[in-house]
N, CA, C and O atoms as CSV, one atom per row, in Angstrom:
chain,resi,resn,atom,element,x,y,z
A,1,UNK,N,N,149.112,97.452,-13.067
A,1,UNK,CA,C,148.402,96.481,-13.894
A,1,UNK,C,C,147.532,95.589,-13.006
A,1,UNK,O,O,147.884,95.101,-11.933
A,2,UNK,N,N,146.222,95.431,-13.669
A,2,UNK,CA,C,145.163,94.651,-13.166
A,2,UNK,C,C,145.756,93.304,-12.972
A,2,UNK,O,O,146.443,92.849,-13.887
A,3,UNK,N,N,145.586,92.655,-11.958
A,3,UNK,CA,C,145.294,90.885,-12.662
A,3,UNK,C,C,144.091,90.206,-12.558
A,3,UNK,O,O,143.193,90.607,-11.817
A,4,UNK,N,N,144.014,89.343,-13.150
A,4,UNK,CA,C,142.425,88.259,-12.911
A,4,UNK,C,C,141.569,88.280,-11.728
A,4,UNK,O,O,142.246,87.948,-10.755
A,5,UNK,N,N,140.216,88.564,-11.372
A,5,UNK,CA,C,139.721,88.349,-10.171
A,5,UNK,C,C,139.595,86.994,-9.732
A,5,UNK,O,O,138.953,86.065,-10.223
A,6,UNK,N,N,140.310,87.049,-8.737
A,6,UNK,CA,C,139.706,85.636,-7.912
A,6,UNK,C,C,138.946,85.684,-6.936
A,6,UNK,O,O,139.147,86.211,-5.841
A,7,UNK,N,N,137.914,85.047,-7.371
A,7,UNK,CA,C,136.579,85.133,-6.433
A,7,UNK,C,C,137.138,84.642,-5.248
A,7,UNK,O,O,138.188,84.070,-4.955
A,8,UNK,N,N,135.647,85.216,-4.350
A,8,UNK,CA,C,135.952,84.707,-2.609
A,8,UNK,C,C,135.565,83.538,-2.450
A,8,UNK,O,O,134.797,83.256,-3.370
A,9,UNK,N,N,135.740,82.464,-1.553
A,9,UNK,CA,C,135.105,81.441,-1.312
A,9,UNK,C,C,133.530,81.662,-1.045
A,9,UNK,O,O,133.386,82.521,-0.175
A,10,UNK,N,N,132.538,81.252,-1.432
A,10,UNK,CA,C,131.219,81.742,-0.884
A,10,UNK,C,C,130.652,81.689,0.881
A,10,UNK,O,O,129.696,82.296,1.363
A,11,UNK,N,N,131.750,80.620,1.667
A,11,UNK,CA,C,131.490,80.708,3.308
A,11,UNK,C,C,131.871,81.970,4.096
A,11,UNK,O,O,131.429,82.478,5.126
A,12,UNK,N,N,133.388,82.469,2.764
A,12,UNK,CA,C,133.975,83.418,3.911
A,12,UNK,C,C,133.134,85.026,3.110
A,12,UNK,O,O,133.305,86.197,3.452
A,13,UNK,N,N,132.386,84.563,2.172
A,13,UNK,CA,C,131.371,85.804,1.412
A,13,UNK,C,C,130.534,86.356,2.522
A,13,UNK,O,O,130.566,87.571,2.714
A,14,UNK,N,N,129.827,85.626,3.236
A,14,UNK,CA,C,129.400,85.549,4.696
A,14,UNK,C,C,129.889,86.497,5.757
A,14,UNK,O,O,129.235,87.320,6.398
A,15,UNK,N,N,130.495,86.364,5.783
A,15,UNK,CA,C,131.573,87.411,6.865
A,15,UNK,C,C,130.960,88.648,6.561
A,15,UNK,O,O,130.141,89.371,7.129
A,16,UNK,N,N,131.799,88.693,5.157
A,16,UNK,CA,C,131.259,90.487,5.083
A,16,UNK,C,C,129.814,90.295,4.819
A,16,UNK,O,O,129.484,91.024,5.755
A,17,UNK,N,N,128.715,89.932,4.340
A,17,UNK,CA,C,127.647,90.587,4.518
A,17,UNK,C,C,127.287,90.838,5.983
A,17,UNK,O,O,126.655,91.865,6.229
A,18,UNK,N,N,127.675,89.876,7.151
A,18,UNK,CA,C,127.379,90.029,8.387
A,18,UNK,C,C,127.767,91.367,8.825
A,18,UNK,O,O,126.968,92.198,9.258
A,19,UNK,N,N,129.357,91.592,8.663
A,19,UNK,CA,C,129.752,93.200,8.977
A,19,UNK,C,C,129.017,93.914,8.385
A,19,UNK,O,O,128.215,94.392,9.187
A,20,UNK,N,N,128.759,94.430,6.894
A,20,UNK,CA,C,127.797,95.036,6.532
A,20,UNK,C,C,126.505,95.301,7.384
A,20,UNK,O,O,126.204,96.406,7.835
A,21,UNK,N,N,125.861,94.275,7.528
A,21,UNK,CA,C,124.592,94.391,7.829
A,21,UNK,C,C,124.574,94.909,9.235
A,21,UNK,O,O,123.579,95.577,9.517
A,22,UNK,N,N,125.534,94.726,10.242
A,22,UNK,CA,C,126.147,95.181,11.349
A,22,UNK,C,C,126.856,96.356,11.481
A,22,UNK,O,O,126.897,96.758,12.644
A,23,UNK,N,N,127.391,96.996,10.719
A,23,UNK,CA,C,127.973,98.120,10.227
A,23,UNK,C,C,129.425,97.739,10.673
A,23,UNK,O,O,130.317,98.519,10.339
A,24,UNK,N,N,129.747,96.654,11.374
A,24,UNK,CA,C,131.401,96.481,12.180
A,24,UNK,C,C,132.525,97.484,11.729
A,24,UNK,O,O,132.691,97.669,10.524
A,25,UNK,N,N,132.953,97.843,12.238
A,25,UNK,CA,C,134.366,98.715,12.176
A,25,UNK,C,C,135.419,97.386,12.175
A,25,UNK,O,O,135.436,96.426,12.945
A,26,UNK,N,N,136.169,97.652,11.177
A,26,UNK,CA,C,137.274,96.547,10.774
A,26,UNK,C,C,138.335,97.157,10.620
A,26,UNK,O,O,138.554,98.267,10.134
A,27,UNK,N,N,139.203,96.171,11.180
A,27,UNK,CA,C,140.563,96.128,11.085
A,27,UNK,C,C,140.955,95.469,9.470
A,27,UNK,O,O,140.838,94.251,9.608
A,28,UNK,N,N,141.302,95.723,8.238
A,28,UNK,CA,C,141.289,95.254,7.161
A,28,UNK,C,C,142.767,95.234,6.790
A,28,UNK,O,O,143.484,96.173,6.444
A,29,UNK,N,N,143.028,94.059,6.931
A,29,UNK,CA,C,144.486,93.649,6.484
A,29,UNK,C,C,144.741,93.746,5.137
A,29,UNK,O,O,143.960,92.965,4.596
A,30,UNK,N,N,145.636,94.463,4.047
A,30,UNK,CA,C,145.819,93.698,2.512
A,30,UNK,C,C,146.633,92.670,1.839
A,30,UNK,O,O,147.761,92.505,2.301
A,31,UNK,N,N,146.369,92.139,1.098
A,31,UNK,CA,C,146.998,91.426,0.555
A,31,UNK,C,C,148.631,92.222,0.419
A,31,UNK,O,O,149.590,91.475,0.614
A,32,UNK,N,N,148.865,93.397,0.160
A,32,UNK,CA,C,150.078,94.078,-0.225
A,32,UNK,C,C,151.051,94.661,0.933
A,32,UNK,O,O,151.962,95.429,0.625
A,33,UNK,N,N,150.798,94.219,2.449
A,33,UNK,CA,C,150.970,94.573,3.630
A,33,UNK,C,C,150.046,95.711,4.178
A,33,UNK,O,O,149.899,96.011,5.363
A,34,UNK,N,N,149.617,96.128,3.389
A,34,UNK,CA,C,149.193,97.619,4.084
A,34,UNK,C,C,147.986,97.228,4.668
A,34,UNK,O,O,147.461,96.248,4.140
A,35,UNK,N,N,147.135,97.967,6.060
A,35,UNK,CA,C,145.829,98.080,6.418
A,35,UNK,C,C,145.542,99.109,6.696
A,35,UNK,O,O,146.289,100.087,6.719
A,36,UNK,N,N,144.122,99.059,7.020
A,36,UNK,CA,C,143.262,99.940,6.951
A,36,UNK,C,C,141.637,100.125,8.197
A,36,UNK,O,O,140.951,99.104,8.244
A,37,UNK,N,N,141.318,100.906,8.766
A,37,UNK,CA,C,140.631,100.499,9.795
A,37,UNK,C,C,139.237,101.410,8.562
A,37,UNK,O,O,139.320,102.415,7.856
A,38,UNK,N,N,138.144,100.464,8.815
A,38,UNK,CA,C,137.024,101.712,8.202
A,38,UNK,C,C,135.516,100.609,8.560
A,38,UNK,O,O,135.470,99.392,8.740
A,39,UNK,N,N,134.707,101.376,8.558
A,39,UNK,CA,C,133.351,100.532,9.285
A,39,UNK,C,C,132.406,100.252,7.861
A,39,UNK,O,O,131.769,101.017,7.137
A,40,UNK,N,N,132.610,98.962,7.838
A,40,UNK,CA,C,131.937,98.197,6.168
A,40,UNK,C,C,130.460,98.592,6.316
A,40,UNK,O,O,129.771,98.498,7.332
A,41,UNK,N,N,129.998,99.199,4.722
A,41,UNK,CA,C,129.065,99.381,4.155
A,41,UNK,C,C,127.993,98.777,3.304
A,41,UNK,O,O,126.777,98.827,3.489
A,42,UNK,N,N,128.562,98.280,2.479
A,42,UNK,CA,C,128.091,97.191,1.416
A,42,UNK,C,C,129.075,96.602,0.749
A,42,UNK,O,O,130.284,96.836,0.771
A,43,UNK,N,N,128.261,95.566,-0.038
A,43,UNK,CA,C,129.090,94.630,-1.218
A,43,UNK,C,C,128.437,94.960,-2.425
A,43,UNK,O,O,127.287,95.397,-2.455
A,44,UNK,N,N,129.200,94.747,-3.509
A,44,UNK,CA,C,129.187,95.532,-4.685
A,44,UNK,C,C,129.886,94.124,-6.201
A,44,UNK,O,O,130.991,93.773,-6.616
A,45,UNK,N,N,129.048,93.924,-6.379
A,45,UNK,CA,C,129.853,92.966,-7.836
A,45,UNK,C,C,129.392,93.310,-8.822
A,45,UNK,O,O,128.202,93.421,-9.118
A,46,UNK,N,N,130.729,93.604,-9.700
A,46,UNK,CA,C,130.151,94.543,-11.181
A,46,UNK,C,C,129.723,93.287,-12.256
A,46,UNK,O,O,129.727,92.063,-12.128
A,47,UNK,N,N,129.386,94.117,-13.279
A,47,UNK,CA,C,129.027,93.223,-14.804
A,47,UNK,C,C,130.328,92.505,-15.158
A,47,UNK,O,O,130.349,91.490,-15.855
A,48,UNK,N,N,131.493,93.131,-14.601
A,48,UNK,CA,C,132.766,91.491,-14.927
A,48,UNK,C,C,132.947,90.633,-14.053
A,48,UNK,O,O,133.822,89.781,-14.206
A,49,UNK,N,N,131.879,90.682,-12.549
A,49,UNK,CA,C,132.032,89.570,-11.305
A,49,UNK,C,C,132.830,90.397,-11.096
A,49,UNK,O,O,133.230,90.436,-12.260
A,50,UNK,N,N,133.574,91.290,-10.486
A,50,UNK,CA,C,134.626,91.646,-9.432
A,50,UNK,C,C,133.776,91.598,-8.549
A,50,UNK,O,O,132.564,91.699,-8.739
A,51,UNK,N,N,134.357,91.431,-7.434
A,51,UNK,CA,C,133.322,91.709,-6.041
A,51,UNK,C,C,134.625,92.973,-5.259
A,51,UNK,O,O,135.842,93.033,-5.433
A,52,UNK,N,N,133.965,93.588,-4.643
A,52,UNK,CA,C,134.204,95.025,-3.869
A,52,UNK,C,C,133.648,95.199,-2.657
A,52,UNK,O,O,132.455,95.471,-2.794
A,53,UNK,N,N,134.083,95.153,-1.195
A,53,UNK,CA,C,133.614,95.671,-0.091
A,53,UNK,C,C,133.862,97.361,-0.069
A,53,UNK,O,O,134.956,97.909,-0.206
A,54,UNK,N,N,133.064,97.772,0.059
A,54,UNK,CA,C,132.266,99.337,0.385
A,54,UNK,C,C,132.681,100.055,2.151
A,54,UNK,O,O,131.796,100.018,3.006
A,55,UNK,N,N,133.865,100.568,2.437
A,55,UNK,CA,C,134.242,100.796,3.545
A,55,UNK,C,C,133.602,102.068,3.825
A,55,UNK,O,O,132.917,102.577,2.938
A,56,UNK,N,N,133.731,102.619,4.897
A,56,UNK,CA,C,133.669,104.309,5.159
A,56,UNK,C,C,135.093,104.690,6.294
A,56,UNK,O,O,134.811,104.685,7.492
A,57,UNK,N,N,136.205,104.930,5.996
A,57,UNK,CA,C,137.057,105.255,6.686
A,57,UNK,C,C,137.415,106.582,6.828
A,57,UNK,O,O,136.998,107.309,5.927
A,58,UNK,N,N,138.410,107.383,8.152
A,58,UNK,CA,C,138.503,108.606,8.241
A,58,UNK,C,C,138.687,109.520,6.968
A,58,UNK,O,O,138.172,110.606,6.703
A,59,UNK,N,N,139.286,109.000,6.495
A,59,UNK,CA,C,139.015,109.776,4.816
A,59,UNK,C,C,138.245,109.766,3.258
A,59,UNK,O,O,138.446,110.268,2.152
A,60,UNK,N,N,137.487,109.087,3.751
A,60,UNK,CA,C,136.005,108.926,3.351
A,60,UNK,C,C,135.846,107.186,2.673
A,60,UNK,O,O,136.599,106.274,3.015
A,61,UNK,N,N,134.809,107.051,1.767
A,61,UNK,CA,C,134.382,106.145,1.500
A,61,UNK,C,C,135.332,105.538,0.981
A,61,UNK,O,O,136.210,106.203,0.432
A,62,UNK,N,N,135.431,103.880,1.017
A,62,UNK,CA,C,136.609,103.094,-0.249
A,62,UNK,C,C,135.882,102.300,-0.849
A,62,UNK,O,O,134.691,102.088,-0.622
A,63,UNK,N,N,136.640,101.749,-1.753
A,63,UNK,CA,C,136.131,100.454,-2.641
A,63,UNK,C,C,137.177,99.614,-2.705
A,63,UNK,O,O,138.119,99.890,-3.447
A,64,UNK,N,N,137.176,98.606,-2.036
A,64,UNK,CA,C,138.402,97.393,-1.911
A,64,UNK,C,C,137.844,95.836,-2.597
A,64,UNK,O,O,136.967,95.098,-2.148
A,65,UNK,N,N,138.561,95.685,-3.637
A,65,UNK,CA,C,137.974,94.636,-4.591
A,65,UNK,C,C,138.456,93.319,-3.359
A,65,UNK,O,O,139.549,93.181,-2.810
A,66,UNK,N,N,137.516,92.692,-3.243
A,66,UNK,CA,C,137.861,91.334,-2.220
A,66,UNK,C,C,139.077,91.088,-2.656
A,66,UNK,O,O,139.795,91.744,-1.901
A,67,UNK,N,N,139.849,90.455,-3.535
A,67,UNK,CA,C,140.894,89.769,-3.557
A,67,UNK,C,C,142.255,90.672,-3.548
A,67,UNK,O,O,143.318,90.361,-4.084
A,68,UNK,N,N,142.050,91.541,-3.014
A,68,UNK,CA,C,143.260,92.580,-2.914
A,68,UNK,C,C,143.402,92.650,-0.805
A,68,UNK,O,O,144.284,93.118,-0.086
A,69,UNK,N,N,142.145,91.980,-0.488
A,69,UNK,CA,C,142.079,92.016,1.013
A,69,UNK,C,C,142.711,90.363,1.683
A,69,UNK,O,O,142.538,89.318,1.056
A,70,UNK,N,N,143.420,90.423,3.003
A,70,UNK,CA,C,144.003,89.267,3.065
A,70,UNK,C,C,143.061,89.433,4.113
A,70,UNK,O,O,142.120,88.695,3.823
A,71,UNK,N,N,142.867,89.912,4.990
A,71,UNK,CA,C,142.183,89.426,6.303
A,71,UNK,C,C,141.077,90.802,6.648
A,71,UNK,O,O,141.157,91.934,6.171
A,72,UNK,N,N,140.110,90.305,7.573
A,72,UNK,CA,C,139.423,91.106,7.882
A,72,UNK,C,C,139.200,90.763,9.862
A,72,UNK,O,O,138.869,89.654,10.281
A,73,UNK,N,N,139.466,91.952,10.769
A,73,UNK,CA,C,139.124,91.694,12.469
A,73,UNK,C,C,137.946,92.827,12.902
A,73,UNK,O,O,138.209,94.030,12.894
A,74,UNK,N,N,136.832,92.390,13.219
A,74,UNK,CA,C,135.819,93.143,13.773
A,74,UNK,C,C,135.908,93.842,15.197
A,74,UNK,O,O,135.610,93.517,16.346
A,75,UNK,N,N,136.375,94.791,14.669
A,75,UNK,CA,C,137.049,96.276,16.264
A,75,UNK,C,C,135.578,96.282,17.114
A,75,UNK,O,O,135.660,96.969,18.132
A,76,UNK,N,N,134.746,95.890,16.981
A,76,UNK,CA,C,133.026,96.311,17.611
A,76,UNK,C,C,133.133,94.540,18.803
A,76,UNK,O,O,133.327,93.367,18.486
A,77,UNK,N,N,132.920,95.141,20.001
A,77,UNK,CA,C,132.944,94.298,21.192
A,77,UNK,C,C,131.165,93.250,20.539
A,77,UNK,O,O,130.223,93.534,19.799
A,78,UNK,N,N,131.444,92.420,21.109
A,78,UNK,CA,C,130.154,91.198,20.716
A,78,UNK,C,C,130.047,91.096,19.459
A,78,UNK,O,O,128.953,90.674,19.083
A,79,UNK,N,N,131.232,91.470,18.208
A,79,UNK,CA,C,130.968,90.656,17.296
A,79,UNK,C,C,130.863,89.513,16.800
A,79,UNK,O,O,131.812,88.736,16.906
A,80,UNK,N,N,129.896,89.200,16.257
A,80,UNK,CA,C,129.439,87.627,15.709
A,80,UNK,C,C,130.873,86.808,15.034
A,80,UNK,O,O,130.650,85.628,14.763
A,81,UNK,N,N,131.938,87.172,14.812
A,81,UNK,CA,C,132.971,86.564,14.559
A,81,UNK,C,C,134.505,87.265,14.646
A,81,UNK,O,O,134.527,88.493,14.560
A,82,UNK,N,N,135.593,86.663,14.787
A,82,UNK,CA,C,137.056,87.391,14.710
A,82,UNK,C,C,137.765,87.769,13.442
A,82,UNK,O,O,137.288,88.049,12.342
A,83,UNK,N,N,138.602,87.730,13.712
A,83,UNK,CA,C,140.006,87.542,12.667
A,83,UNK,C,C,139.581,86.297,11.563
A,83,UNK,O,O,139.581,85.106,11.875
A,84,UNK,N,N,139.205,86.845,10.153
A,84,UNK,CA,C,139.001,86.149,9.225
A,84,UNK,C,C,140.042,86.350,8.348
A,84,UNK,O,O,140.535,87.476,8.279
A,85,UNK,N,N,140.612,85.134,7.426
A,85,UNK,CA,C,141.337,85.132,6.490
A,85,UNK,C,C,140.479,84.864,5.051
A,85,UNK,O,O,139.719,83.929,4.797
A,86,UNK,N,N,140.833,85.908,4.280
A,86,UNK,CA,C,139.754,85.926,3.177
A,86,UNK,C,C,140.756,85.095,1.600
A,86,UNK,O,O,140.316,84.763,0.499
A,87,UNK,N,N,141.586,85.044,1.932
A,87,UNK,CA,C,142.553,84.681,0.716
A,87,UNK,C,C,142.547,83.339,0.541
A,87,UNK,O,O,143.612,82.740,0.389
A,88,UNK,N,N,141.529,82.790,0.539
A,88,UNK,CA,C,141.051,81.144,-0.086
A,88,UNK,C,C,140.652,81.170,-1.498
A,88,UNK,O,O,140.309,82.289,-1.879
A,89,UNK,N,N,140.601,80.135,-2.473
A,89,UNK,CA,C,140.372,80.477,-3.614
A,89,UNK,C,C,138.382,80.487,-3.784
A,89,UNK,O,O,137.655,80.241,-2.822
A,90,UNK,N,N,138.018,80.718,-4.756
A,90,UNK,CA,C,136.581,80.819,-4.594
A,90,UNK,C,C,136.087,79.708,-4.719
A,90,UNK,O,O,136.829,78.747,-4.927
A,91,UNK,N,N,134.553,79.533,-4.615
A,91,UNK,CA,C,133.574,78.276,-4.518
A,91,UNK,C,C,133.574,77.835,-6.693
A,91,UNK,O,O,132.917,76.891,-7.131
C-alpha cells in the first residue's frame, strides 16, 4: 500500500538536479534499509506531484519516488557535494 507523497524540501531538490546534470554515481540509501548504487539520470514529477529520481543501475534503469529515499553519497571523486539526507519534510 501506497502512502501520501511527501514532498522534498526544495534546497535538498538541488542535490539531485546537480547529480543529474553531472551524471554522479550514487550511493542511494532507502528509507526501508535497503541501498542501491546507480548513476542518476533525471527527475520526473507526475500529474499527482510525486517526484521520482531516474537511476541507471547494473540492472537497468529505476524509478525511486524521492520520499522512499533516505540519503543520497556521490561515489564520483570532485563531487560538488557529500552524504545528503533527503528525509526533511517539503518547502
Amino acid at each position: 500500500m501506497e502512502h501520501n507523497y511527501q514532498p522534498l524540501a526544495c534546497d535538498l531538490y538541488d542535490h539531485l538536479e546537480i547529480a543529474c546534470m553531472h551524471r554522479y554515481r550514487l550511493l542511494i540509501e532507502l528509507v526501508d534499509g535497503n541501498s542501491l548504487l546507480g548513476q542518476a539520470l533525471t527527475t520526473e514529477t507526475t500529474a499527482s506531484k510525486e517526484e521520482y529520481l531516474h537511476v541507471l543501475t547494473s540492472s537497468g534503469e529505476q524509478r525511486l519516488r524521492l520520499d522512499r529515499i533516505l540519503a543520497i553519497t556521490p561515489q564520483d571523486a570532485g563531487a560538488r557535494f557529500g552524504r545528503v539526507l533527503l528525509n526533511r519534510p517539503g518547502c
